[in-house]
N, C-alpha and C positions, 0 to 999 in steps of 0.2 A: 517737167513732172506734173504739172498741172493741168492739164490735159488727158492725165489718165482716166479710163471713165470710173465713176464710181462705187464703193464695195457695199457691201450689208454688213452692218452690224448683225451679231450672233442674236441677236431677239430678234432679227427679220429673215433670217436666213434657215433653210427646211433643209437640204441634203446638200453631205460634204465627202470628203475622203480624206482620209488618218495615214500615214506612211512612218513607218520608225524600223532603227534597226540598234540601236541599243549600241551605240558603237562601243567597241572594246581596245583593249591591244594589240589586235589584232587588225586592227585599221590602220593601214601604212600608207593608202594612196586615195582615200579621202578622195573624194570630183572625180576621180580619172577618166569615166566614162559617164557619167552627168554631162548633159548636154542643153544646152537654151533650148533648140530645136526636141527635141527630146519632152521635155515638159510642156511645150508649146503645144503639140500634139496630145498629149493626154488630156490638158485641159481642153481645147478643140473637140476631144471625140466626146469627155465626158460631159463638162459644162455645170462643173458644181457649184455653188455658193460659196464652200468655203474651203481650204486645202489644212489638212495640218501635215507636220512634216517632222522629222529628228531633230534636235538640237542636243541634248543629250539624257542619253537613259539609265537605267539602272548602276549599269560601271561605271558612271558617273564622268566620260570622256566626253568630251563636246564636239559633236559632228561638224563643228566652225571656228575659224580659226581665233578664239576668244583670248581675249588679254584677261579677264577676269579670273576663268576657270582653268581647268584643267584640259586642255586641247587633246583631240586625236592622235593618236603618234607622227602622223603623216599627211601633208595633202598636196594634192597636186592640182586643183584648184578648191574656188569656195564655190563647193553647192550650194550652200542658203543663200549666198550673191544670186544664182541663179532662179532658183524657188522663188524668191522676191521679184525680180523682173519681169521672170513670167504669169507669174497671178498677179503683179500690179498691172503689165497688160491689157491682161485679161478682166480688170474687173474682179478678182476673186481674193475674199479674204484670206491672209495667211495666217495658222496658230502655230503654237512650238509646241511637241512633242517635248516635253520636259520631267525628268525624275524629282521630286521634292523631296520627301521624307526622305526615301532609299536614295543614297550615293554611295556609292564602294569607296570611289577614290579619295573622297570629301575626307569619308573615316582613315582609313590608309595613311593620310598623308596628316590629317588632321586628329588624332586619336581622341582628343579632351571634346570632340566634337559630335561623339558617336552615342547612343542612346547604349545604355548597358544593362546587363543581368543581375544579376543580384548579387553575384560573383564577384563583378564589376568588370568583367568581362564584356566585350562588343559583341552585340548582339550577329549574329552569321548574316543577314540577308544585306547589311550595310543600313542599317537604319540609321537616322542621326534624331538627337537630342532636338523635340521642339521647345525645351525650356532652354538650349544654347545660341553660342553665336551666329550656328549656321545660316540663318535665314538672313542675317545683318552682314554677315559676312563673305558669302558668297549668291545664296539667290537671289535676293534684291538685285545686288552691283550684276549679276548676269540679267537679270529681265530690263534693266534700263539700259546694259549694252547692245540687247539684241533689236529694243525697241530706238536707238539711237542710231545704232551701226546698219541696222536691216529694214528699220520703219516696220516692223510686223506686226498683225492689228490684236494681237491678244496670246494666249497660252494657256495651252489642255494639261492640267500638271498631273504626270501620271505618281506610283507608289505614295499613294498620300495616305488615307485614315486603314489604305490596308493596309500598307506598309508600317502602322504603328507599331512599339512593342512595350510591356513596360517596360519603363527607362524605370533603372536603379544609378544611373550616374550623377556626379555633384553636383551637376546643374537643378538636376531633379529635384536631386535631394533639398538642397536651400529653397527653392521653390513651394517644397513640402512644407517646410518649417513654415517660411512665410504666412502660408495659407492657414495652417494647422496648429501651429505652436509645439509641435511632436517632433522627438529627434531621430526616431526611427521608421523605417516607410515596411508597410506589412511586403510578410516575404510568400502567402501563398495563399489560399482560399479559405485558408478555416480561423485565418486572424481575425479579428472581430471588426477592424476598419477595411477589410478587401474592398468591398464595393464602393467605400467611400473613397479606396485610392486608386479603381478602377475609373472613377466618376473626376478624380481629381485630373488622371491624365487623360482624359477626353478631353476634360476643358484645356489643358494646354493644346492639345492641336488645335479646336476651335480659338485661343487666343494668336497661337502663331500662326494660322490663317488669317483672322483678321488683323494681323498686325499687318503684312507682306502685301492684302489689297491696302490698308489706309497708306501704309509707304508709296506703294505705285500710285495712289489716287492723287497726293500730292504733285508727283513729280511728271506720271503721264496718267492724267484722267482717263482718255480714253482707250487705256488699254484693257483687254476684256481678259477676264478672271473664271477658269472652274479648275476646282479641284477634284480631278478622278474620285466619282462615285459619294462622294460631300451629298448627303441628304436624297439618299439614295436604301436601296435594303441593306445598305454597307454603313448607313446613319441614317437610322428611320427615326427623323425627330423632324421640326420644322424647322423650312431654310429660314434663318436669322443674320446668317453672317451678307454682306453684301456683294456676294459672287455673282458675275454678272449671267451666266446661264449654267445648267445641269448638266453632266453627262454621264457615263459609264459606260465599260466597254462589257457585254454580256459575254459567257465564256461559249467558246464556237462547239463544244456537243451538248445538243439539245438547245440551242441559241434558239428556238422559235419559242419553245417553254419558259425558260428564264425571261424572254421579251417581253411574253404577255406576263409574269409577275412584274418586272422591273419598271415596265410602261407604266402600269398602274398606281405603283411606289413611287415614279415622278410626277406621273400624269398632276396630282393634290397639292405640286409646290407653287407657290407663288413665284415662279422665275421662269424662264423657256429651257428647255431642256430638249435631250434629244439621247438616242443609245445608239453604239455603234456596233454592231456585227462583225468577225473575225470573218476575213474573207476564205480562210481555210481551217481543215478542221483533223482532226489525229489524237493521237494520245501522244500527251506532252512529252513522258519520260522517253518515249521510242522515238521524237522528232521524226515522225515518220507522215507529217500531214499533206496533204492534196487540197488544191483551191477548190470552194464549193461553187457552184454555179449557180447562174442567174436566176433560176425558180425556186432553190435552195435559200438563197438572201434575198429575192423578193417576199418568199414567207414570211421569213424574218422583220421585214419590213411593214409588212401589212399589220404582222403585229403590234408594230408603235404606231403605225401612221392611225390606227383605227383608235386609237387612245388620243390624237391630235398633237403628237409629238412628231420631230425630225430625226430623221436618220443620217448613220454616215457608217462608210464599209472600212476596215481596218486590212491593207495590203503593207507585207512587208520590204523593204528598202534592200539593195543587196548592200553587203560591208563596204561600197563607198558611195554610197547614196545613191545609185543611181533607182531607176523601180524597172520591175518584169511589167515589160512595156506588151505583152500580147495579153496580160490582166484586165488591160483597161477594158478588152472586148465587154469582157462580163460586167465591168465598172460600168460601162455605158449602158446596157442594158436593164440593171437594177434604177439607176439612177432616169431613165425613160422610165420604167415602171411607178417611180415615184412622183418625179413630172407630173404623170398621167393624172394622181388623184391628189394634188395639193391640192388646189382651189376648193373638195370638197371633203379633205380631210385636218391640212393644219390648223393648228389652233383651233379644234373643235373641241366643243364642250359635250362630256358626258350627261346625257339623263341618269338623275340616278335612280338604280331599280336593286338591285343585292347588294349590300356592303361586307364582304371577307375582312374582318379587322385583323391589321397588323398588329401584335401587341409590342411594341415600343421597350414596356418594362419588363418584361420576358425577355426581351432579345438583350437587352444592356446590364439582366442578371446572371449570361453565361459567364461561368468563375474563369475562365480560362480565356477570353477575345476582349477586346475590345472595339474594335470595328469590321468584325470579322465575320461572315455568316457561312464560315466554310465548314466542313464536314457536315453536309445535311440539314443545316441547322432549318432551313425553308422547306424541307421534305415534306412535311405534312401540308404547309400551307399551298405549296405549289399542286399537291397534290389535290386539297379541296380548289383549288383555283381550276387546274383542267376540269372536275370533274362540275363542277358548275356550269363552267362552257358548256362541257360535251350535253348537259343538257338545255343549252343554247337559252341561257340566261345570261343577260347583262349584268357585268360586275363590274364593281369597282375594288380597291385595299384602303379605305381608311385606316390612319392611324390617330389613337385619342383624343389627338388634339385637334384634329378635322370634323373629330362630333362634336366637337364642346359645344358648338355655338347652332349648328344647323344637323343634329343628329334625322332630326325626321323627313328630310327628305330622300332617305331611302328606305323602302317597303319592306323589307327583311336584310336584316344583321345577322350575319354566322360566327360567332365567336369558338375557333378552332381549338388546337391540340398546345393550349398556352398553357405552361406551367403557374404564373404567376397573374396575382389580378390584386390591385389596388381595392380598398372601399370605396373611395370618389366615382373611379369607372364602373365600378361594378354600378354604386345604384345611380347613375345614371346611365347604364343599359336599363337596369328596371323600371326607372322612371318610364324611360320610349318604349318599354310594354306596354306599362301600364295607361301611359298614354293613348294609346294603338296600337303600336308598333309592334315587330314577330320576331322573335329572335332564337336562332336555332345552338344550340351549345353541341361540340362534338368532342369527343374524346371522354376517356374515366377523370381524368383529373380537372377537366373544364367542367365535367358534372358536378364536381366534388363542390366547387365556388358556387353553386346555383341549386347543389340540391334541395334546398329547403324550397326556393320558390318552383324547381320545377315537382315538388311532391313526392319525393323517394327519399328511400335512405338506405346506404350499401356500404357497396367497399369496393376498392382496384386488386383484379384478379389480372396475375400477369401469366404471359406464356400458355393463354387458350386457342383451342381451335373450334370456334363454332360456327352454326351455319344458319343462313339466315334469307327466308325468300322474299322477293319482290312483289311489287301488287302486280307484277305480271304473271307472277305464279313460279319461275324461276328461283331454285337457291342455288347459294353458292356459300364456297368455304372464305372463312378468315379466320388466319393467325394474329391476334394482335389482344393487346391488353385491352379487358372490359371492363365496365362499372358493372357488377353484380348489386341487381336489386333486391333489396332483400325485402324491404314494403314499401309501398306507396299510397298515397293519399287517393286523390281525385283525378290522380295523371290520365289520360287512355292511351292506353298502347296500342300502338302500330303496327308495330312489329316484334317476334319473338328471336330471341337463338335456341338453335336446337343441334343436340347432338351428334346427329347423322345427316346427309346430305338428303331429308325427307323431313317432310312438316308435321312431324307427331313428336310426342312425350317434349313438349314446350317447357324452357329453364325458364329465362328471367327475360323481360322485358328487352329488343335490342332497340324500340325506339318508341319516345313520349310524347306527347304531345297536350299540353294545361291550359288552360282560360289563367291568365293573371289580368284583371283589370279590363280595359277595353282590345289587348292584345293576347296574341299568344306567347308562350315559350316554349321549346320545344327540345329533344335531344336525342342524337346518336351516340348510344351507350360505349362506344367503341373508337376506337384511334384508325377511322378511316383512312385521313388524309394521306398518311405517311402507306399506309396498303394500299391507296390508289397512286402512290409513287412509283411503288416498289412491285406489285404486283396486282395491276389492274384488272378490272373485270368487269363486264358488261351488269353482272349484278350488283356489285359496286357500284356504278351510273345509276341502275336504275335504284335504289335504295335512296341513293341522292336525291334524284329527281322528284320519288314520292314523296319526301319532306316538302323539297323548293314548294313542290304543287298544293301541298296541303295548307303551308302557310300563307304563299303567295301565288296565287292560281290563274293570278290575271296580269301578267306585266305588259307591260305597254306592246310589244312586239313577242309573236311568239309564231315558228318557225319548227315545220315538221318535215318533214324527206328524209333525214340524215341525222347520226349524231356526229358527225365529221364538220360541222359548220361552226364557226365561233359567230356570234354574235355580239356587236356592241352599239349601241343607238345613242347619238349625239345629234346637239344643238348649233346651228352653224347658220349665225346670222337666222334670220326669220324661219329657215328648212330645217328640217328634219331629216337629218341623214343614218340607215340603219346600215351598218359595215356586216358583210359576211366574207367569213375569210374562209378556205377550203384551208383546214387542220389535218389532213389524210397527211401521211409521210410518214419517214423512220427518223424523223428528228431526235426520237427519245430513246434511236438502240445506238448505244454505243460503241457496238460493233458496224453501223454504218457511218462512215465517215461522209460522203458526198451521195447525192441522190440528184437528178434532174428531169424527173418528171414526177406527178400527182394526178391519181382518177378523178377526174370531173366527176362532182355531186350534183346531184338534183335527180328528177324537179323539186323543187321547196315550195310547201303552202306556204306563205305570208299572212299571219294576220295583224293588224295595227289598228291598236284603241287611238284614235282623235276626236276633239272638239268639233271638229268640223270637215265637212268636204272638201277634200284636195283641189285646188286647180290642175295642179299634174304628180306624175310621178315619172320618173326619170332615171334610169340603168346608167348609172356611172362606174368608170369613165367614158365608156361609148356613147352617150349621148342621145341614146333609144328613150325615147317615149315610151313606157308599158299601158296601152291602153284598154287593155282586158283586165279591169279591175271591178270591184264588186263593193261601193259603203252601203253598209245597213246599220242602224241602230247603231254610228256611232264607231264599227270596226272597218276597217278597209281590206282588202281580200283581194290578192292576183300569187301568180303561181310564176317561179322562176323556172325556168325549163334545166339551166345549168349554173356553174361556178365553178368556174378552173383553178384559180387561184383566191381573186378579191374584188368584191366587187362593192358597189355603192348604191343604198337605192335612195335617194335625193325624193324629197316631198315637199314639194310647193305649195302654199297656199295662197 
C-alpha cells in the first residue's frame, strides 16, 4: 500500500464528483453490478481530485456492510471496498456521502433518539435530537469504522443545519433547563423567549458539531470534516467551528443564480470551500428530471470558479451503487472546462468594488426556520445580486461581521430588502458614509431604519402599482410595496413614480440621493430586489444601474457590449484577473429543465483603471496575447470581439 501515489487534502483540491443514492429498503443486491473496472474507467475519463460516494442517506441504511449501523438489506458484494481501491489507485481523495441530523432508521429503531414536536411526537423528516445520544452513539462509531475499515480520507455530512427542527424532546428539554434555569421550552412565536430558544437550538447543532470533529480529531486527525451548507446562506455567520473545508449542494433549477449568491456567501469564510451542482434537473415532486449538460454545468461552474472557489458535479448512484456510466461523458467535459481555468481562477481573491450585505440578523429573526432559507427567503437579495451583475458591476455578500474591521474597502454598500437592523450595524454603516463611503438602502422598510439620515419622512404603502422611468427615458410598471414620501429635507431626487406608464402628474420621490458627511446615501423607495426576482425588466436594470453610476461611477473595470456578461475582478498572485462569464440562458425558467447551448456576446469595450502600464494582457484560458490595447491617463482599453461562455483576461505587470 505504500506505493500508492499521493491524494490532496480538501484545502488543495479544486473539482471533485458527489455520487449518493440514499439507499433504502429497497436495496436487496447492494455491489451487483459495481465493478473495479467500472470505476477504474470513470476515474481515467474523468480525473478529479476528489470522489465522494454513498455510505448512508437519509433512510438512514448504510450502502456497506457496517457492523456499527444499520446495513442495507442485501449485498452481493461491498462497493465502498471497491470505491476505495479504485481512488486509492488513482491517487484520488475519497469522502462519504453521509446523513447526520436526518436518519429514518436511527429514529425507527431508536425512538428516545429522535428530535420531537411539541407534541412530543417525531418530527416526520427523521430528524434526531442534537442534544442526544445519537452522535455518541452511532455517528462517531460509524466515521471511525469507515475511516478504519475503508481508510477513507474525510466525509461530506449531508441533512445537517437543514435538516434541523425544533426539538421538544427530553433531551432538549434538560438541556434547556441547564442553560436557562426554565422548566418550560416556548411552544410558538409570540412567546416572549421564541428567539432566544430559537438561538438556544442553533447553538446545540453548532455544539454537536463541534463535539463529533473534537471526538474524530482525537482518534483520526486527519480525517476531513464538512457539514452540508455549515456557514453557508443556510448559516450565514462566521465559520468558528474547525470544519476542515465548506460546501453545499446548490438546488439544480436556476443552479447558475443560486451559484453566484452562494459563491459569494462562501467566497468571505476563512476555510476552502467549494458548491456542487446537481447534474440533472426536474421538478422534484414529478421525479421527472433529465441530466443537464456540459455547457449547462459549466455555467454553473464559472460561476464559483470566478469567486476563486472549487467545484464538484452531483450524479446519482443506481440502488446498488453502481453510476450511469455514459454520464461521465458530460462529467469529463465540465471537469476539462475547469482544468482549463484553475491556475487563473482557484483561490483568487476578489477586489472589492459593491458590497450587497447579507443581513445575518434578519435572516436568524425568521419565527418559523432556523437554518432554513427556503420559501423565498433570498428573493429579494438574489434578486439585487443579478441585477447588479446585469449591470456588470463587481460584487461581493458581506455579512456584518466581515465589516467590522475592514468596512472601507468597498466603494459602495447596498443595504437591501432587510427587515431587521441592529444600532451597532446600523451606525457603523453611517460611520463609512460619513467617512466616504456610498451606501444605497432599498426597499420601504430598509428606508424606514435610515430615514432620518437619508432626509424624508413617510410611511409603507402596500399593494401599489407605479411606474417609474429610467435616465434612458424608458418607464416601466411596478407592483410592489413603497415608501411614500411625504417630506423631505435636502435629499435630491432622481427619480419619481407616476401614475400612468408616461412621465407627468409626478407622486412621490422613487429614488434619493443625500450628502451625509464625506459620502453619500442614497435609496430606492421600493422592494426592487424581490420584483427583479419575480418579474424582471429591463427598466428594473436600468433604474439599478442609475443609482450604481451616480454613486460609484468609476469601478476599477467597467464593461459595455452587453447586459448578458457577469463580471467579477480578482487578485491572483501579482495579476489582475477580470472573469466574464456569458449569463444568456433559461437558467431561471423553470419550465426549462436542460438547455445546451448559449448566444456568444460581444464585442465588449474593456475599460481598466491601473497604477501603471501593463507588461501584457492575456485571454484565458487560450493563452492569446490581446495586443490591440490603448493606456491613457491611467485606464487601459481593448475590445473583446466574443464570449461564449467564460473567459479570463489575466494582467500582467
Amino acid at each position: 500500500m505504500s506505493n500508492l501515489p499521493c491524494r490532496l487534502k480538501r484545502s488543495e483540491s479544486f473539482v471533485g464528483l458527489h455520487f449518493d443514492f440514499h439507499a433504502g429498503d429497497d436495496c436487496t443486491h447492494v455491489g451487483k453490478t459495481v465493478t473495479l473496472s467500472m470505476l477504474q474507467k470513470m476515474l481515467d475519463r474523468t480525473k478529479p481530485d476528489y470522489v465522494q460516494c454513498d455510505c448512508k442517506g437519509h433512510p438512514g441504511f448504510a450502502s456497506y456492510p457496517t457492523k456499527v449501523g444499520t446495513p442495507s438489506p442485501g449485498f452481493i458484494k461491498d462497493q465502498l471496498q471497491l470505491w476505495r481501491q479504485a481512488t486509492a489507485e488513482a491517487g484520488v481523495s475519497l469522502y462519504m456521502h453521509y446523513s447526520g441530523v436526518i436518519d429514518q432508521q436511527a429514529v425507527k429503531q431508536h425512538p428516545h433518539w429522535a428530535s420531537c414536536q411539541a407534541d412530543g411526537t417525531p418530527h416526520d423528516n427523521g430528524s434526531t435530537s442534537v442534544f442526544g445520544p445519537y452522535v455518541d452513539a452511532l455517528l462517531i462509531p460509524m466515521f471511525r469504522e469507515l475511516v478504519d475499515d475503508y481508510q477513507v480520507d474525510g466525509v461530506w455530512i449531508d441533512g445537517e443545519c437543514w435538516g434541523l427542527k425544533m426539538d421538544y424532546s427530553p433531551h432538549a428539554l434538560k438541556a434547556w433547563k441547564q442553560a436557562t434555569g426554565k422548566e418550560q421550552m416556548p411552544q410558538s412565536p409570540d412567546d416572549p423567549d421564541w428567539l432566544d430558544y430559537q438561538a438556544f437550538q442553533r447553538q446545540g447543532f453548532r455544539d454537536y458539531v463541534a463535539h463529533y470533529i473534537s471526538q474524530m480529531r482525537k482518534t483520526h486527525p486527519d480525517f476531513e470534516i464538512a457539514s452540508n451548507w455549515a456557514y453557508s446562506g443556510h448559516m450565514p455567520e462566521k465559520a468558528t467551528l474547525d470544519v476542515d473545508f465548506i460546501s453545499g449542494d446548490v438546488t439544480p433549477t436556476n443552479g447558475f443564480n443560486r451559484a453566484c449568491l452562494e459563491a459569494r456567501i462562501m467566497q468571505g469564510q476563512p476555510r476552502p470551500w467549494d458548491l456542487m451542482a446537481w447534474g440533472f434537473n426536474g421538478r422534484w415532486a414529478q421525479k421527472d428530471s433529465s441530466p443537464k449538460s456540459a455547457v449547462q454545468l459549466s455555467q454553473e461552474a464559472a460561476a464559483v470558479l470566478a469567486m476563486g472557489g472549487g467545484f464538484q458535479v452531483y450524479y446519482k448512484q443506481k440502488r446498488d451503487g453502481s453510476i450511469f456510466e455514459w454520464e461521465m461523458g458530460i462529467a469529463a467535459k465540465v471537469i476539462e472546462f475547469c482544468r482549463e481555468r484553475q491556475a487563473v481562477c482557484h483561490r483568487a481573491t476578489p477586489v472589492p468594488q459593491v458590497g450587497l450585505i447579507l443581513s445575518s440578523e434578519s435572516y436568524y429573526r425568521q419565527p418559523d426556520s432556523l437554518f432554513c432559507p427556503w420559501g423565498g427567503f433570498y428573493d429579494p437579495m438574489e434578486g439585487h445580486l443579478r441585477n447588479i451583475l446585469d449591470n456588470q458591476y463587481a460584487v461581493q455578500t458581506p455579512m456584518p461581521w466581515e465589516l467590522e474591521e475592514d468596512i472601507d474597502r468597498f466603494k459602495l454598500l447596498v443595504f437591501g430588502e432587510w427587515l431587521h437592523l441592529s444600532d451597532q450595524f446600523k451606525a457603523r454603516l453611517l460611520e463609512y458614509v460619513r467617512q466616504g463611503g456610498n451606501l444605497l438602502i432599498v426597499g420601504p422598510d430598509s428606508v424606514k431604519h435610515f430615514a432620518r439620515e437619508l432626509g424624508v419622512t413617510g410611511k409603507r404603502i402596500d399593494g401599489c402599482t407605479v411606474y417609474v422611468q429610467s435616465k434612458a427615458g424608458v418607464m416601466g410598471n411596478f407592483q410592489t410595496p413603497i415608501f411614500e414620501v411625504i417630506d423631505s429635507q435636502d435629499a435630491q431626487v432622481s427619480h419619481w413614480f407616476y401614475p400612468r406608464c408616461e412621465p407627468l402628474d409626478a407622486m412621490t420621490p422613487a429614488c434619493t440621493i443625500r450628502q451625509l458627511g464625506k459620502g453619500k446615501i442614497a435609496a430606492i423607495h421600493m422592494d426592487i430586489g424581490k420584483r427583479y426576482t419575480t418579474a424582471r425588466t429591463a427598466v428594473a436594470r436600468d433604474l439599478m444601474g442609475d443609482m450604481l453610476r451616480a454613486l460609484f461611477p468609476d469601478p476599477i473595470v467597467q464593461v459595455t457590449g452587453s447586459h448578458h456578461v457577469d463580471v467579477a475582478v480578482n487578485q491572483q498572485g501579482d495579476d489582475l484577473m477580470i472573469n466574464l462569464i456569458n449569463a444568456f440562458g433559461s437558467h431561471a425558467d423553470q419550465n426549462c429543465y436542460t438547455y445546451d447551448e448559449l448566444p456568444a456576446i460581444g464585442p465588449l469595450q474593456i475599460k481598466v483603471q491601473l497604477d501603471k502600464s501593463p507588461s501584457k494582457v492575456i485571454r484565458q484560458p487560450a493563452g492569446h496575447l490581446i495586443t490591440e490595447t490603448d493606456f491613457e491617463q491611467g485606464v487601459l482599453s481593448f475590445c473583446i470581439e466574443r464570449v461564449d461562455l467564460h473567459e479570463i483576461i489575466q494582467i500582467q505587470f
